[in-house]
C-alpha positions as a printed Julia matrix, in Angstrom:
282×3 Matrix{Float64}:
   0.0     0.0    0.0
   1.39    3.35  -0.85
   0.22    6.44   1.62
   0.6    10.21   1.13
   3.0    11.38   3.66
   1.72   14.78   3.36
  -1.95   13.6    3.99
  -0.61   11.45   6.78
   1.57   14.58   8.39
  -1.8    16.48   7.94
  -4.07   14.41  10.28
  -2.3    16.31  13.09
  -2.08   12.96  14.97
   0.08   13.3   17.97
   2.73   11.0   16.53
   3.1    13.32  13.32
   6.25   14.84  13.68
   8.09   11.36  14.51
   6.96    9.81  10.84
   7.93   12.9    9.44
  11.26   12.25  10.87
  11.2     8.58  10.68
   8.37    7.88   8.26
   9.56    4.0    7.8
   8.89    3.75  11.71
   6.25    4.62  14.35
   5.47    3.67  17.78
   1.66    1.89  18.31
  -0.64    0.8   21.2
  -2.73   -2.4   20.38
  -5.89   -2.63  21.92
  -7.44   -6.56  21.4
 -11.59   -6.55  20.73
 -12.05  -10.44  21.81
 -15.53  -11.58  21.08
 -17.51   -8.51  19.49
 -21.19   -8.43  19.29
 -22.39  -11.06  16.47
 -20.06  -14.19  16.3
 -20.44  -17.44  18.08
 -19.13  -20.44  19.76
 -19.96  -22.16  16.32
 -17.76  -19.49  14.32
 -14.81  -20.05  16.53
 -14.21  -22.63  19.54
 -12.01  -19.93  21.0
 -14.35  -17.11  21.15
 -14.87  -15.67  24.41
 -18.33  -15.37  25.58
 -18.26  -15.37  29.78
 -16.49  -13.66  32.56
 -14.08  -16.25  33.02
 -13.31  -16.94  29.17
 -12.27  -12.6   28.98
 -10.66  -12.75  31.59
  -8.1   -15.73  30.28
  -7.9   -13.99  27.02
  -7.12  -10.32  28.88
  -4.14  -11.99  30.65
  -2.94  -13.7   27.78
  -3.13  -10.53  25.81
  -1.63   -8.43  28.2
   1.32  -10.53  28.5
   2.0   -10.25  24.95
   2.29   -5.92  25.1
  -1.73   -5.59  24.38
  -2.2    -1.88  26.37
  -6.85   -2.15  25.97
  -9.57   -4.76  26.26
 -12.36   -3.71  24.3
 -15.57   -5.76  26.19
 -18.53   -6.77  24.62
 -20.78   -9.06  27.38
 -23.28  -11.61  26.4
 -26.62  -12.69  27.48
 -27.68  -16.69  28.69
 -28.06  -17.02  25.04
 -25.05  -15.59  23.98
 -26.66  -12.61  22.36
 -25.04   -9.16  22.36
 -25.78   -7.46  25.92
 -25.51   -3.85  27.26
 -27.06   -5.2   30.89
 -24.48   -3.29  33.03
 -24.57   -6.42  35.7
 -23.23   -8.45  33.17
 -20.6    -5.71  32.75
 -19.66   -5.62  35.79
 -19.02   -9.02  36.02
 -16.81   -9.19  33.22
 -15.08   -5.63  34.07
 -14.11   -7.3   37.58
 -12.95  -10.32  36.13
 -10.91   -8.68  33.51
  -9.35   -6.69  36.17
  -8.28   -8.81  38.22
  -6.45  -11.04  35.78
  -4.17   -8.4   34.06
  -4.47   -5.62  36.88
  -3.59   -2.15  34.69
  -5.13   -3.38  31.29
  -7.23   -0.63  30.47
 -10.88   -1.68  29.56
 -13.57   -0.09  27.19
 -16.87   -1.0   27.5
 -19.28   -0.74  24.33
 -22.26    0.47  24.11
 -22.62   -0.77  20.24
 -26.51   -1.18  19.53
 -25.88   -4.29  17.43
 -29.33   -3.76  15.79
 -30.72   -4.59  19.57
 -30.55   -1.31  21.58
 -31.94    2.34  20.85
 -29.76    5.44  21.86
 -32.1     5.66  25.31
 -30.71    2.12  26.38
 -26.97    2.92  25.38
 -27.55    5.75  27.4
 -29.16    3.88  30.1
 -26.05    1.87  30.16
 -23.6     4.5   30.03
 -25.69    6.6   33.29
 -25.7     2.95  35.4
 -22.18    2.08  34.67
 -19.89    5.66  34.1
 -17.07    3.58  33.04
 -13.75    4.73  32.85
 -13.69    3.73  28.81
 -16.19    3.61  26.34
 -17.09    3.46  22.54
 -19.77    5.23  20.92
 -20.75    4.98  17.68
 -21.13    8.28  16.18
 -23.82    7.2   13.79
 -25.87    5.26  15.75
 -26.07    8.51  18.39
 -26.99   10.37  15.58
 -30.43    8.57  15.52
 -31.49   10.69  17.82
 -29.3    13.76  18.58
 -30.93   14.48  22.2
 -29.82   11.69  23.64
 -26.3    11.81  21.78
 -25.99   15.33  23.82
 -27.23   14.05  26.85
 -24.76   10.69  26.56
 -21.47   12.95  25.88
 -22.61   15.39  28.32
 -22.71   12.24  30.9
 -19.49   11.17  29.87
 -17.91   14.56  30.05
 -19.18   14.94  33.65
 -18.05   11.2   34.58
 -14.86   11.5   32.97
 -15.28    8.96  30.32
 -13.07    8.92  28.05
 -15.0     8.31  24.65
 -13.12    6.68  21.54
 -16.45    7.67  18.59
 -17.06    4.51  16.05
 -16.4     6.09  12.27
 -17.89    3.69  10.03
 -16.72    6.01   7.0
 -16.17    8.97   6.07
 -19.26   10.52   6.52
 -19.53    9.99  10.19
 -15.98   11.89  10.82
 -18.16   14.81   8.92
 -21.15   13.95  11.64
 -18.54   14.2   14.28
 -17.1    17.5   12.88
 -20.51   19.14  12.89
 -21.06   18.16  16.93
 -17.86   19.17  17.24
 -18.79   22.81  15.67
 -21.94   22.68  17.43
 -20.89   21.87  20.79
 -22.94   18.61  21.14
 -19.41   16.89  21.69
 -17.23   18.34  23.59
 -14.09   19.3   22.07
 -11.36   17.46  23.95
 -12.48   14.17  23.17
 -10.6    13.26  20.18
 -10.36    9.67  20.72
 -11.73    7.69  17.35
 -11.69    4.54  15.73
 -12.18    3.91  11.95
 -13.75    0.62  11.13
 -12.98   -0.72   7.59
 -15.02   -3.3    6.29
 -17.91   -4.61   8.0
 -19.96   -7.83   9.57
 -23.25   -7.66   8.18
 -23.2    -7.49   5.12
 -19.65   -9.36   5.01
 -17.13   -6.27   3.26
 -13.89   -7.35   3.99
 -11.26   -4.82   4.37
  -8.25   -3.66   2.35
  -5.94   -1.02   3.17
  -6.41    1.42   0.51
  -9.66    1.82   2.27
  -7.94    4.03   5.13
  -6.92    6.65   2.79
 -10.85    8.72   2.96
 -10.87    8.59   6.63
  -7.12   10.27   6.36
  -8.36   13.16   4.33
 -11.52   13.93   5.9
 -10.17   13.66   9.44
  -6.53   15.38   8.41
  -7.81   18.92  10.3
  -9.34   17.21  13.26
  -6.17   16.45  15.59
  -7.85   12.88  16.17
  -6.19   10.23  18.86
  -7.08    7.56  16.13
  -7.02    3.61  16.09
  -7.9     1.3   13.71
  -9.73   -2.15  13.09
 -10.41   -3.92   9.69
 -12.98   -7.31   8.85
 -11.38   -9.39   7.06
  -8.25  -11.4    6.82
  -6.29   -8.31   5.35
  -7.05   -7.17   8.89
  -3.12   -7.0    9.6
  -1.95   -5.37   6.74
  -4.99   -2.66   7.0
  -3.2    -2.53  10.88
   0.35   -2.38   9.7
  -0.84    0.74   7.28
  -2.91    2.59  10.1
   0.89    1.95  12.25
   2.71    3.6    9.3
  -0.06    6.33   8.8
   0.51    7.62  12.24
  -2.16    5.56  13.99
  -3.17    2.68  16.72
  -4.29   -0.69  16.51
  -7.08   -2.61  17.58
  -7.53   -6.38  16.62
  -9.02   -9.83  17.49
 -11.66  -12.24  17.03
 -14.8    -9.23  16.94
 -13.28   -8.18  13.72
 -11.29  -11.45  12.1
 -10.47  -14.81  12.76
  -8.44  -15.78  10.21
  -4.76  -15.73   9.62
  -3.39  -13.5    6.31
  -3.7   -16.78   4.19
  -6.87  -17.85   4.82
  -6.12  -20.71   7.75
  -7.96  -20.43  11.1
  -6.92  -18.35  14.28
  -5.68  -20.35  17.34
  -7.32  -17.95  19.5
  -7.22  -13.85  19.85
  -3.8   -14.66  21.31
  -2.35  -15.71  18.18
  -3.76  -12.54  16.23
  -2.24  -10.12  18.76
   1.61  -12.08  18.18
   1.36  -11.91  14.81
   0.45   -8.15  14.17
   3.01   -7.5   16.65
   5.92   -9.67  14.96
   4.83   -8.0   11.51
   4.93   -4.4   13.03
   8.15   -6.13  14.75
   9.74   -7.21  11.17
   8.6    -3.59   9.67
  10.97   -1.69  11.84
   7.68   -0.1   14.42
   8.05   -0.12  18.0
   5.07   -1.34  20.37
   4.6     1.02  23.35
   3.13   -1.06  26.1
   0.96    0.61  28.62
């Protein structure tokens, strides 16, 4: 994949000046997003649906230089939850296998919840970390102001969902507005998606660059699909962070099966390794 330095240098990312130096090498965070909101036992043996199953995969992770856990909980049935119990559970669990990993809740809808109940969950849980998808706030703009405004107060620190280009433009406009507050530049473009399957390729980072190259974004990165590490390794060379595992991809680069999230995390990080970029832990 070839990327514009200049559009790169532009995105005002706070790693800018060292690829301008250095632009063959960058320093990254990898955050791992275990079990997402859709797949199943029956997808993957591997996938982590309970407490205890996160919690093995956090310390595993962790012990490998992963810095986040992204959480997703389940229901009895194994269906996407935002019940903050269930949270909790998991959250305390997570914890106290890899004390210090930082976790982010989501409050992703999943086609289940309405912008009242992510904001439900948000009000009973005021984690530290969450995601919120810009676009699914944007279905009703009331409660979007009323979530951020809860986060602001709580100290949350909010990483938005950009599904594509025109939700960094959504985010711009609340920005301008005042419906999100300024300081949290925390994002994450998603390339590709679930349902329907797109998989990813990493020309497909190059819109998000230029419409988010004035907005001094703290961005990551995840991509469906089994070009999910090279779409990584470009979003490392553009400037950016990582986030990977089984919610996104559970294949390997040629097409073979994952052993678990484990294995995904080792092998961006001996690619990024073998491409000259450092992993900063923590």
């Amino acid at each position: 994949m070839k990327l514009d330095l200049e559009i790169i240098c532009a995105t005002g990312h706070r790693r800018a000046a060292k690829q301008v130096m250095r632009p063959d090498v960058a320093e990254y965070q990898v955050m791992v997003a275990p079990n997402g909101a859709r797949r199943q036992k029956s997808d993957h043996p591997a996938l982590p649906m309970t407490a205890p199953e996160l919690a093995q995969v956090a310390r595993a992770c962790q012990q490998l230089g992963v810095s986040g856990f992204h959480l997703h909980v389940r229901d009895g049935s194994g269906r996407h939850s935002l019940d903050a119990g269930r949270y909790r559970e998991a959250m305390s669990a997570v914890a106290e296998a890899a004390p210090g990993l930082a976790i982010q809740i989501t409050t992703e809808s999943a086609g289940i919840y309405t912008p009242q109940e992510q904001l439900s969950c948000l009000a009973e849980l005021r984690p530290t970390a969450a995601s919120v998808s810009v676009r699914e706030m944007a279905q009703d703009p009331q409660e979007a102001a009323r979530a951020y405004a809860l986060c602001d107060e709580a100290g949350t620190q909010v990483q938005h969902i950009l599904y594509s280009p025109k939700c960094i433009a959504q985010l711009q406009a609340w920005y301008d507005s005042g419906l999100v507050p300024t300081q949290m530049r925390d994002a994450i473009f998603v390339l590709g998606k679930y349902v329907p399957p797109v998989a990813a390729a990493p020309d497909d980072l190059l819109p998000f660059l230029k419409v988010a190259e004035s907005m001094q974004l703290n961005w990551s990165l995840c991509a469906f699909g089994r070009q999910e590490q090279a779409c990584l390794l470009a979003a490392i060379q553009a400037g950016g962070n990582t986030r990977i595992g089984f919610e996104n991809n559970i294949e390997t680069p040629q097409g073979d099966l994952l052993a678990d999230n484990a294995a995904s995390v080792a092998g961006l990080i001996k690619a990024a390794s073998v491409a000259g970029h450092e992993l900063r832990k923590g």
